[in-house]
N, C-alpha and C positions, 0 to 999 in steps of 0.2 A: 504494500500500500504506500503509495507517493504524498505527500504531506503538499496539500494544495499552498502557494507562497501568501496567505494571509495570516495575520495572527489571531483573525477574529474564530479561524477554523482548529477546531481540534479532532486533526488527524488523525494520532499514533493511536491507534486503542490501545486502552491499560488494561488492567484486569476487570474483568467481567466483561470484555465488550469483544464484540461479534469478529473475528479477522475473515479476509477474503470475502466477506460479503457483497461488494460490489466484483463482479465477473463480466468481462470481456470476452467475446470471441468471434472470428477464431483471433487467438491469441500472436498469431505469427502470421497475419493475413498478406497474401499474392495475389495481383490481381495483371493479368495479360492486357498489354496497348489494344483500346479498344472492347475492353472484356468491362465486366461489372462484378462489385462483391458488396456483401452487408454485413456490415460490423453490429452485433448486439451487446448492447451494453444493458444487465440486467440488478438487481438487488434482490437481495435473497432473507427471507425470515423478515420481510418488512413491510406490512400491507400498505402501510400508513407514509412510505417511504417517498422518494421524489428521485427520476434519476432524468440526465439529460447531457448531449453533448457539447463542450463549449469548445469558443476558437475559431477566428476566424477560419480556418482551414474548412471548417464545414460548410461555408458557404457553396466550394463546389461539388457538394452531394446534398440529397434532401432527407429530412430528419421526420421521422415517425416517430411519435412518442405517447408514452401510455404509466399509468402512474409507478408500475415496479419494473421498465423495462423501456429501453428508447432504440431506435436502428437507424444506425446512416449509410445509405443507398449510393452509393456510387456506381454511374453506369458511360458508359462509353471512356474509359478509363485512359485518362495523359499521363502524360511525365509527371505535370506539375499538382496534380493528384495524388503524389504518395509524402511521406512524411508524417509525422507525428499527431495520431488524432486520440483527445484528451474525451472521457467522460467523468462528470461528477455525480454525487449522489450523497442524501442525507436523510439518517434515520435517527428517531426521538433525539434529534438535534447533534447527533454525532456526524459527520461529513467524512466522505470517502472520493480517491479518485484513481482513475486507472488513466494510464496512457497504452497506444500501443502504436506499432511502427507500419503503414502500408507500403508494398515495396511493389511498384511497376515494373513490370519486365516487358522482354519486348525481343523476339527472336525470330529469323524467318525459318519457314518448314523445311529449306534446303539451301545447302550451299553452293556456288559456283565455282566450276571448275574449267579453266579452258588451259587449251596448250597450243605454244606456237611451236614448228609447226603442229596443224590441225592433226596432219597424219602422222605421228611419230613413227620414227626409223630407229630400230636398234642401233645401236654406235654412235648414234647422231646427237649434238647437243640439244636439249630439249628444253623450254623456259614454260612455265605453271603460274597461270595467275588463280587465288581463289580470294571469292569477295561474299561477303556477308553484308547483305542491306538490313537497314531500317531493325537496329539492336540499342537495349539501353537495358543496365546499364555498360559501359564497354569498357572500364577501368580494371583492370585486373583479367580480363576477358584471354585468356588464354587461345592462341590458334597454332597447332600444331601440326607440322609437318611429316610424313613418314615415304621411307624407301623402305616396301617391306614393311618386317615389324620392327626397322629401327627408326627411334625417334632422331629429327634431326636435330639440328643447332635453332634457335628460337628467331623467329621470322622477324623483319621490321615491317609495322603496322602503318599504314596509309590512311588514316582515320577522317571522315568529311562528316560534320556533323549538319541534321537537315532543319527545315523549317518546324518539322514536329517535336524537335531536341534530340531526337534516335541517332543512330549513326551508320555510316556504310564503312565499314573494314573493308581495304583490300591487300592480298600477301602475295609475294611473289617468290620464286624459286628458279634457280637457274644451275639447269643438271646436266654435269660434265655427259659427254658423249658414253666416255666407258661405264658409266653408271646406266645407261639406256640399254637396258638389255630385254631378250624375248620374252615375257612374261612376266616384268617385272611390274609391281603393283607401287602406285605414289597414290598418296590420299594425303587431303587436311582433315583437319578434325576441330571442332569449338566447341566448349563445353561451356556453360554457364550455370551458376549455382545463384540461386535468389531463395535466402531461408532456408526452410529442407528439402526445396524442391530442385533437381538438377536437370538440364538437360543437354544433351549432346547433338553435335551435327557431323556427321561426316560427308565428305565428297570422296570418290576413287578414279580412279582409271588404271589400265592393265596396257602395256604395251607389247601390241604385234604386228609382226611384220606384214600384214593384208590387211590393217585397221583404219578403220573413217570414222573423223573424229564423231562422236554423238554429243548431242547436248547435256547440258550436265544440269545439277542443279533440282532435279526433280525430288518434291516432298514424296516420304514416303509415309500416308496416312496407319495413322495407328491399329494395330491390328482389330477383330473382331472380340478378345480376347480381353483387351484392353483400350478401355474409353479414352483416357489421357494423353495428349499427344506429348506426353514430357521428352520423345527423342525422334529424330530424323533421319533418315541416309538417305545420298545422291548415290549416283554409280555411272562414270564413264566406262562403260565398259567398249571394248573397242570391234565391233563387228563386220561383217563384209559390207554390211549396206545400215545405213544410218536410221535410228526406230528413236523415238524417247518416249521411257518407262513413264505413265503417269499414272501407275495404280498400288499398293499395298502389299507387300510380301505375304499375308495371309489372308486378306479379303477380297474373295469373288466379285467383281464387278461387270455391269453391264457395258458395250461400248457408249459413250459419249454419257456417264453414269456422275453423279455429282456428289463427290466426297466431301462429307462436313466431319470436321472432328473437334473432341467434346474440349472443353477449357481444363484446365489443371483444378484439382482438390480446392475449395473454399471460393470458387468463384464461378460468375454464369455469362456467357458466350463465348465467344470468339475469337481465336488469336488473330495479329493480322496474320492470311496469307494461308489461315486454316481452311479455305473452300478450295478446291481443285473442279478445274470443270476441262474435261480433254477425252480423246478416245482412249478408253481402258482397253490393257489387252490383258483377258483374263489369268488370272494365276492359280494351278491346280492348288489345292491343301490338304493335310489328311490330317487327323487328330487322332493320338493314340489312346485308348481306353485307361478312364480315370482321371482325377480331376484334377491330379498333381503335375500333369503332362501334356505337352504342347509339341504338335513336331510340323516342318513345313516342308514338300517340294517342290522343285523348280523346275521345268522338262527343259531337256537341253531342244531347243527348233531342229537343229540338224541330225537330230539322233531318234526324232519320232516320240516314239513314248515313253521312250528310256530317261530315269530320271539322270539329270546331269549331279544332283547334291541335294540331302537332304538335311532339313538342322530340327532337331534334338532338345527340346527344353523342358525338364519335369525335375521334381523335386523328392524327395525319399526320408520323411513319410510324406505321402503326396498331401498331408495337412499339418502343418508344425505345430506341436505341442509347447507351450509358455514352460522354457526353466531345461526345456528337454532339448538333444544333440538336433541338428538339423542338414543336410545336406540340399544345394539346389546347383546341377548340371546342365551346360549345354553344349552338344556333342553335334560335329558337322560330319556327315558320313556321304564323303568326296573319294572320287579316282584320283589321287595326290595329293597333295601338300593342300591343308588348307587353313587361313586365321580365323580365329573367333576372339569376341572383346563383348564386353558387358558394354551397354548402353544406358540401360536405368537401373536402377536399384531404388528402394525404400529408401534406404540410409546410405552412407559414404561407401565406397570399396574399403576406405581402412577400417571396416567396423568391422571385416569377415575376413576370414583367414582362406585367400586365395591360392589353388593348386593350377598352372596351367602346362597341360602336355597335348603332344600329340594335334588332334583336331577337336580339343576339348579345352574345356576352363570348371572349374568346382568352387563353388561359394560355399565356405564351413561353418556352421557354428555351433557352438560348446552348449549354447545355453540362449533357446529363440523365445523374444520376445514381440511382446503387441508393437514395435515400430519397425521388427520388420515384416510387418505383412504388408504385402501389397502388391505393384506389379513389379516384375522382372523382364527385362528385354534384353536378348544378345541377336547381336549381327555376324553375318557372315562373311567375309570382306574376299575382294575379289571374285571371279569366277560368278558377274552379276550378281554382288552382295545383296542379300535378302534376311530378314530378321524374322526371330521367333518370340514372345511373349508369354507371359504365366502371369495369373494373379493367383499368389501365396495370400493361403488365410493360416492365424496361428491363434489355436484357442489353449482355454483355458484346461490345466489338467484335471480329468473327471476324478484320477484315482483322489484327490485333497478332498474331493468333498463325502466319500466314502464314511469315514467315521463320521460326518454331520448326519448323514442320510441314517445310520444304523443307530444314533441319538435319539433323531426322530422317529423313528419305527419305534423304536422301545417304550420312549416316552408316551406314545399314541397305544400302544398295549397296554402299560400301565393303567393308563386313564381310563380305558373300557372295564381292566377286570374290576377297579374302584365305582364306576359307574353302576357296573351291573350289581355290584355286593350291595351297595345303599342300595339300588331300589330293590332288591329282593329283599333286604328289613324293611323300607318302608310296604312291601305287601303285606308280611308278616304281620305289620302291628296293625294294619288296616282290615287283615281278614280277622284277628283275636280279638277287634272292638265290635267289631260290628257280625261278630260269629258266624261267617259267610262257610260255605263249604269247605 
């Protein structure tokens, strides 16, 4: 509890007085450029209470209020919309106040990738531009470059800030000839973290020797699996004749089909740049039995129906138990060499104790708890990278409440044979007064 700057207000509660009774939520609110979210500020145990938001800051949202509970609406959401928003509140003349912090975010669905030349040649020197439009906020904003799975030297950023205050990043990369070799994979990558929530973008391209460049940049909307678009992948991949992806690595779409995808936890609509409207070219799926498992494939065109790669995403026990071991795998079952990379997670990667071999990666943990359930995404990089998704639920353990339940059984037996003993004396003395059979 924050101690409002008057001395007419006493703040601190001392003894006997209610703590936490004025509540905020959500407590760590995000809300997407262009999205909307509602902050409620409520007071508890206090009919007779008064609560309401102050600050000028409220002016650009609009305030409902009701005598133990007030909400302010913010909808098509700016820059200049996030920052510090204060509620106050006062019961039997004690006063309370909460702050909390709105934090704009603002990411496109995919990143750009082009290369001069168009057609890369093995041996040849090859130059990489990739550009990220319309991001806030962009400080700290990591863009990272890769040959392969190695990471490179950290790029210099080209930052143009626009009329909305967002920003358009662009990177450049400039790769020696001997490094341009047949199959080799260069991607960027942009990860941005706003509160708990993170999310990634990657671009790729695959260089070979019969390749026309494709357009790059293409959102990949979130799977069926998973509502949130908190991550993205582009894919240059480099084919005999030039196609660009614009549909989902796990959802079926119709051609010229219109992908909406849903806003991030605590807020309602829209990211920008979350509608896709283009000819989808469908993409088979198969889902393996149970609900802890997600698997996707890809058909290679040139191979018929022969899958070119399939990826792998389930968890063991397919429901994570609170306080118990947990494992969650995703496995790419390719002809060769193939990378896999986490994309979303619940919580940070250093919260799990990472194993990655072969065409797989293993998220561990000793002891799962309520924040990490949620969804999980890994992609498959290269060889038309494509993603798979799980949303992980983790309850509660039924053995803990075992001895309550055998409590109450007992206690609920008790009660009956005492029940039944009184009323069979009150028959007793009711049939010996009044001398009934």
């Amino acid at each position: 509890i924050i101690p409002i700057p008057n001395p007419v207000f006493s703040l601190l509660p001392g003894p006997g007085r209610a703590m936490g009774r004025l509540v905020v939520t959500p407590q760590e609110p995000v809300v997407p450029y262009g999205g909307s979210v509602r902050l409620n500020c409520s007071l508890h145990a206090c009919a007779e209470g008064m609560v309401q938001w102050k600050g000028l800051d409220t002016n650009l949202g609009s305030v409902t209020s009701f005598p133990t509970h007030s909400i302010l609406h913010i909808s098509s959401a700016v820059v200049a919309m996030g920052g510090t928003k204060i509620c106050q509140g006062a019961c039997h003349g004690q006063y309370y106040q909460r702050s909390v912090n709105l934090r704009v975010y603002a990411l496109p669905e995919g990143l750009q990738l082009e290369a001069a030349p168009q057609a890369p040649v093995p041996g040849q020197p090859l130059s990489l531009r990739c550009s990220a439009r319309g991001v806030y906020p962009y400080t700290g904003l990591p863009l990272t470059w890769y040959r392969g799975d190695q990471a490179l030297p950290a790029a210099d950023l080209d930052v143009t800030e626009t009329e909305e205050e967002l920003f358009d990043i662009v990177a450049t990369l400039a790769v020696d000839g001997k490094e341009v070799e047949e199959g080799m994979e260069f991607r960027c990558e942009v990860t941005l973290s706003v509160g708990q929530e993170t999310f990634t973008r990657v671009a790729s391209l695959v260089v070979s020797a019969r390749a026309t460049m494709v357009a790059t940049g293409t959102p990949w909307p979130a799977p069926a699996l998973t509502p949130s678009p908190s991550t993205a992948a582009a894919t240059t991949a480099l084919p005999a004749e030039p196609s660009i992806l614009t549909h989902g690595p796990t959802a079926q779409q119709e051609p010229d089909a219109e992908t909406t995808l849903e806003p991030a936890a605590a807020t309602e609509g829209p990211a920008p740049g979350a509608t896709t409207t283009g000819r989808a070219h469908p993409a088979p799926t198969a889902s393996l039995p149970g609900s802890g498992t997600a698997e996707m494939q890809r058909l290679d065109p040139a191979m018929g129906t022969v899958p070119a790669c399939s990826l792998r995403l389930w968890s063991l026990p397919p429901n994570g138990t609170r306080g118990r071991a947990l494992r969650i795998e995703c496995r790419a079952l390719c002809p060769g060499n193939a990378t896999v990379r986490w994309l979303r997670t619940p919580v940070a990667l250093s919260q799990y104790r990472q194993e990655a071999g072969g065409s797989s990666s293993t998220l561990w943990l000793d002891r799962a708890e309520p924040r990490h359930q949620g969804h999980y995404q890994c992609v498959l990089l290269g060889h038309r990278s494509h993603a798979a998704s799980l949303h992980l639920v983790v309850l509660d353990d039924a053995s803990s409440a075992g001895p309550a339940i055998a409590v109450g059984t007992t206690v609920s037996l008790l009660g009956l044979i005492v029940a039944g003993a009184g009323a069979h004396r009150l028959w007793k003395r009711f049939r010996s007064q009044y001398e009934l059979p």
